[in-house]
Each structure stands twice: as C-alpha cells, then as structure tokens.
Rosetta silent file (secondary structure, phi, psi, omega in degrees, C-alpha in Angstrom):
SEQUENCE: XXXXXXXXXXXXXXXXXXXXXXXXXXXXXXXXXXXXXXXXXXXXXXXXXXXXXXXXXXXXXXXXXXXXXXXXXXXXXXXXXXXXXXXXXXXXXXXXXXXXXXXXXXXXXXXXXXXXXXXXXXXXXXXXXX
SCORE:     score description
SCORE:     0.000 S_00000001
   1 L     0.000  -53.740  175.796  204.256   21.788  191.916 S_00000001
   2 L  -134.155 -169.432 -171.627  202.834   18.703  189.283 S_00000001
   3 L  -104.496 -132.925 -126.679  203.532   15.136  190.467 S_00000001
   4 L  -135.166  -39.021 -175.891  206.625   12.763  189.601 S_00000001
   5 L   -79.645  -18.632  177.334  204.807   11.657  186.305 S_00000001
   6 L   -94.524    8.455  168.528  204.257   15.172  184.813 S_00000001
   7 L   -98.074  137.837 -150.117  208.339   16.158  184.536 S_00000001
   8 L  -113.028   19.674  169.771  209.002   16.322  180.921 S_00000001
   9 L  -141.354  164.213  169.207  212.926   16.477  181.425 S_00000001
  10 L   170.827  161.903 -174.770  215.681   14.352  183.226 S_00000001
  11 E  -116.781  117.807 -176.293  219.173   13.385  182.478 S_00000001
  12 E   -65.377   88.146  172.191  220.247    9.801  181.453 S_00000001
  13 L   -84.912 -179.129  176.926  223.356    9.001  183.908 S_00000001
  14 L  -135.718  158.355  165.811  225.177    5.599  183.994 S_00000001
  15 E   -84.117  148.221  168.177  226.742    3.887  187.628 S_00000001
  16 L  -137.085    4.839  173.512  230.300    4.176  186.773 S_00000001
  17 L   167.792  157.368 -178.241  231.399    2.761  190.891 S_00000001
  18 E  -107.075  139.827  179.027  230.208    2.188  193.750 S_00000001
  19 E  -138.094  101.796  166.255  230.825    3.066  197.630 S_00000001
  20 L   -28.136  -74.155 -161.588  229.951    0.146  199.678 S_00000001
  21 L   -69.714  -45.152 -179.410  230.503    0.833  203.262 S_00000001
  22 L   -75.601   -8.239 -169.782  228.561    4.047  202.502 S_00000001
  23 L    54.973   23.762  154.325  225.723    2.247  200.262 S_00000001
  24 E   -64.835  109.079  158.847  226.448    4.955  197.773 S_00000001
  25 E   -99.849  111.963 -167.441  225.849    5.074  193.761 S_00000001
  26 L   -61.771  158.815  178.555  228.645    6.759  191.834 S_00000001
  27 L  -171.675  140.749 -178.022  227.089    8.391  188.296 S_00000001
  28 L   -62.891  -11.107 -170.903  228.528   10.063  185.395 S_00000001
  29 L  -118.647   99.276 -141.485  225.949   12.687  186.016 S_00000001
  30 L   -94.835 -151.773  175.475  227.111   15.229  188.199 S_00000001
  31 L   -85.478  -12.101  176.012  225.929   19.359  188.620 S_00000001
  32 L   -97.321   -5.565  159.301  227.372   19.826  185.594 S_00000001
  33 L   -96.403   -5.594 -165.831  224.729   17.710  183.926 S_00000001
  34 L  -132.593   -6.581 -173.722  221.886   18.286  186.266 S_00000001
  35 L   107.141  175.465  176.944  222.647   22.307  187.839 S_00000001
  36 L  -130.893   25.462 -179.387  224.161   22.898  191.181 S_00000001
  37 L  -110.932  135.979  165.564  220.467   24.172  192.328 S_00000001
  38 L  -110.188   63.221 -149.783  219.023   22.775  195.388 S_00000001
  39 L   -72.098  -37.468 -163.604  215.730   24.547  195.105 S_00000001
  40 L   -90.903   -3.202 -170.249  214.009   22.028  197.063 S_00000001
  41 L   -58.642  -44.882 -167.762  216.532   22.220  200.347 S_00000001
  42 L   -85.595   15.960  174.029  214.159   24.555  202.242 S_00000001
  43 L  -102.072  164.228 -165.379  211.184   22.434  201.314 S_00000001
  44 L   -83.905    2.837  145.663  209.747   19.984  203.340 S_00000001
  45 L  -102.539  147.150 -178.575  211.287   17.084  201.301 S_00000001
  46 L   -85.170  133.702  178.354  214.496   17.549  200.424 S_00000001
  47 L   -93.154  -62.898    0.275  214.791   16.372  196.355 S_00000001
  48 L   -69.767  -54.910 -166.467  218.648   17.283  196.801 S_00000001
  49 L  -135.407   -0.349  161.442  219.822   17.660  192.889 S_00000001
  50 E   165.990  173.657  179.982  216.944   14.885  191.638 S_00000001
  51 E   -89.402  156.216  143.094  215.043   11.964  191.914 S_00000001
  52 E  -105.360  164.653 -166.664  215.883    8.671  190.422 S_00000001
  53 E  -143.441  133.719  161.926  214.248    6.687  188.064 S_00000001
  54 L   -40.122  175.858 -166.295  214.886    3.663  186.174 S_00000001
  55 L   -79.246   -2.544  177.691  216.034    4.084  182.761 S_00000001
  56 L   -87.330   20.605 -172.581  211.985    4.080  181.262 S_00000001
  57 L   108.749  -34.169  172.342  211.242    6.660  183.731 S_00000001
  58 L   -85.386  136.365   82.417  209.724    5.472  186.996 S_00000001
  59 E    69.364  166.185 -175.579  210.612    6.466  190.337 S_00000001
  60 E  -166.901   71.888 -178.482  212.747    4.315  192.111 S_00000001
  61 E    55.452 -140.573 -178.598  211.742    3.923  195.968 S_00000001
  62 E   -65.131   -9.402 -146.161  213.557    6.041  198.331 S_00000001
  63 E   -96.907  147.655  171.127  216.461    6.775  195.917 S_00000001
  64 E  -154.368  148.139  172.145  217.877   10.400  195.402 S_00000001
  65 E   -57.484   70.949 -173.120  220.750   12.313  193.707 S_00000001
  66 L   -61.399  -37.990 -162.798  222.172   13.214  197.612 S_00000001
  67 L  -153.370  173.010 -159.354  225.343   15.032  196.421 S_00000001
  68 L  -179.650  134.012  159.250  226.997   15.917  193.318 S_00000001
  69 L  -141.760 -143.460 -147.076  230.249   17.486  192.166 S_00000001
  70 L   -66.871  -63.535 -117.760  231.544   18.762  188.809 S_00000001
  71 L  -121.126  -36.444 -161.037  231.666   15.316  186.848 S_00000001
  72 L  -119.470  141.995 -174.195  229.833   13.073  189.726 S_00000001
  73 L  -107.669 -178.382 -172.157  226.160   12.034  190.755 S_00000001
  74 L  -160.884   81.396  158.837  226.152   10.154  194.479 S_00000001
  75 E   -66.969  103.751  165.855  222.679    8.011  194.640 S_00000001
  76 E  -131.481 -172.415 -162.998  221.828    6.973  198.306 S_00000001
  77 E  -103.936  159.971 -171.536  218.478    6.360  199.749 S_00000001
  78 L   -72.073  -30.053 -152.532  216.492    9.182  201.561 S_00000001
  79 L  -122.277   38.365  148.987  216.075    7.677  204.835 S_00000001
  80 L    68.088   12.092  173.282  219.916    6.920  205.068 S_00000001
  81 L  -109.477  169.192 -149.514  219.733    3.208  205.187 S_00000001
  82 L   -54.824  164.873  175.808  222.352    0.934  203.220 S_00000001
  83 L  -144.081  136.614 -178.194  221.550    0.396  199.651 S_00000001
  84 L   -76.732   75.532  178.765  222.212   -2.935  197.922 S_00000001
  85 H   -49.864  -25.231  169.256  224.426   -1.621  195.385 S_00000001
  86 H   -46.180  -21.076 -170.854  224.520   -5.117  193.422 S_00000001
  87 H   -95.661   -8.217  147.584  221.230   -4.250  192.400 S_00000001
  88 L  -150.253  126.725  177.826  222.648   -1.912  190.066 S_00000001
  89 L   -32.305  147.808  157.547  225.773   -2.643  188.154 S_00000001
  90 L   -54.096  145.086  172.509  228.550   -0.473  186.704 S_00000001
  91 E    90.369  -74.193 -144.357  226.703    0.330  183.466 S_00000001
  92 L   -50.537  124.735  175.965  223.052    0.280  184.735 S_00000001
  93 L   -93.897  139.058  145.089  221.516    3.619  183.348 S_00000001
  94 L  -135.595  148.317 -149.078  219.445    5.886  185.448 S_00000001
  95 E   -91.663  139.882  177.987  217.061    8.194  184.477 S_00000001
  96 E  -115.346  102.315  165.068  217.395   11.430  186.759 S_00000001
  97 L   -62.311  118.920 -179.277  214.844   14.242  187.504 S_00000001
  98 E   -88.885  141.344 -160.341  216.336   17.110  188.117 S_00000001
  99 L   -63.133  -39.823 -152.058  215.311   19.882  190.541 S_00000001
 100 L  -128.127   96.400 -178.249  215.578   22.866  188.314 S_00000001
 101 H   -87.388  -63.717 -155.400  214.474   22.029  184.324 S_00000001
 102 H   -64.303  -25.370  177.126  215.400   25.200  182.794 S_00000001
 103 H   -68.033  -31.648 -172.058  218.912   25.027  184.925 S_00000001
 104 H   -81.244  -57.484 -174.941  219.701   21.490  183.634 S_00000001
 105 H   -22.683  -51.184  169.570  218.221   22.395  180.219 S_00000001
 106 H   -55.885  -15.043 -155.979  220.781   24.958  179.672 S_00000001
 107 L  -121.745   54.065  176.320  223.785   22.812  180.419 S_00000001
 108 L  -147.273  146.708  153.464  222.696   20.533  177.154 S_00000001
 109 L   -79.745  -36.477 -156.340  223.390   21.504  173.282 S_00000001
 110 E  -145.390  161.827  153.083  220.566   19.026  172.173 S_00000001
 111 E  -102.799  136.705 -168.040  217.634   17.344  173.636 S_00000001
 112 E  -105.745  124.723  177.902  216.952   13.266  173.182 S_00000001
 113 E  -107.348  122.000  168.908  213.095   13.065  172.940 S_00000001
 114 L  -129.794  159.466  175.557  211.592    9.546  174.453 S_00000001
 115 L  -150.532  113.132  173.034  207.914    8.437  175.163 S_00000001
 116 L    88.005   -5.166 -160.245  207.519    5.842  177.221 S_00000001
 117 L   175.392 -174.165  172.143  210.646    4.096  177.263 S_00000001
 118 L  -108.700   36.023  172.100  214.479    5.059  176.325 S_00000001
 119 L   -84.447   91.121  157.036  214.079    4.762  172.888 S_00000001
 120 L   -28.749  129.352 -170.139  215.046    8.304  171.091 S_00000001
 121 L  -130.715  -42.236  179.715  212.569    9.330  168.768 S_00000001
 122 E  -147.120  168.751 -173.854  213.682   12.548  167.985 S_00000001
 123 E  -111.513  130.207  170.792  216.868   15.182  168.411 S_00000001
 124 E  -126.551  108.862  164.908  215.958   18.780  169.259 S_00000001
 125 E   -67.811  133.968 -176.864  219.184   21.041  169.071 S_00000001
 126 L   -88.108  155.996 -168.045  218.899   23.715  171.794 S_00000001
 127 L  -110.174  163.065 -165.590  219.276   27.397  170.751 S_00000001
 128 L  -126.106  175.000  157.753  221.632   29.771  173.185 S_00000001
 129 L   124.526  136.558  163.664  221.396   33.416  173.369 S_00000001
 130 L  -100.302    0.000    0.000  218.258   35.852  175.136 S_00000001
C-alpha cells in the first residue's frame, strides 16, 4: 500500500530476553500493544504482527515481529536463519511497524510524536468513543 518510509505509526518495544537455540528476540511489545491482526498473512509477504526497525526508525534487514502473545513480541528473521541475538541487548529499544495502524492505535491512551529520531516532541492524548 505506501512503502516502509511512509508509516506514520509504530510501537517503541524494549528486548526484555532472549531465546538462543531458537535465535529469537523476546519484547515487551506483544498484541496487546501492536493488535492481534495479521492482515498481511494471505499476502505474498507475510509482515506477521510488524516490521522492525531500529529505535530512529529504519528497517532492520530481514527482522519481523513472527509471533506475539498478550504481554510478548518474538523477533526472528524472515528467512528462518539464526539471529545473533548479542547484537541486541536486554534493553535495546525497537521501533515496531505494525500491520494494522488504526488496530494498534486504539490499544494506546496517548500518542508520542517523533521526527526523525526518538526524541518526543509532542503528546497527543487519544479520544475513545464513535
């Protein structure tokens, strides 16, 4: 639909563990931060629940949100080979595009406005109701 540089929204996770043997990155940011929609499964790339990105925003190889459960995000690479989890840390923020921006949007009270970087610039409280 636009390309990787024109999504205005994503969710700031952190690594909080790691799964070696699987080459798996644990993240605080799970379906309940990002949706449980896989909108993209029947497409011919799979997104599953987002892309990753470093924390200013860029793309980050092969890496994708593969699985997700309430609380937890599960970062492995697309084309199933190991990932050098060393190269990010417990603590290493990553920025995540999420498949569905009005689904993640809703599961937020406020929006963190950045340009360019992870610097906050502004707070926009979200309104609920139709």
């Amino acid at each position: 639909m636009c390309r990787v540089e024109d999504i205005a929204l994503s969710v700031l996770a952190t690594v909080i563990g790691h799964q070696r043997e699987k080459g798996w990155i644990i993240t605080d940011g799970g379906w309940m931060a990002m949706s449980r929609d896989r909108g993209t499964a029947r497409q011919p790339v799979d997104q599953g629940y987002g892309l990753v990105c470093d924390e200013s925003g860029r793309a980050i190889g092969e890496l994708f949100v593969s699985d997700a459960n309430q609380e937890h995000g599960i970062v492995s690479r697309r084309d199933g080979a190991p990932l050098d989890v060393s190269q990010y840390p417990v603590g290493t923020r990553l920025r995540i595009l999420p498949n569905h921006a009005c689904a993640t949007a809703a599961q937020h009270d406020a929006y963190h406005v950045v340009r360019n970087g992870p610097e906050v610039i502004a707070r926009w409280p979200r309104f609920g109701g139709w």
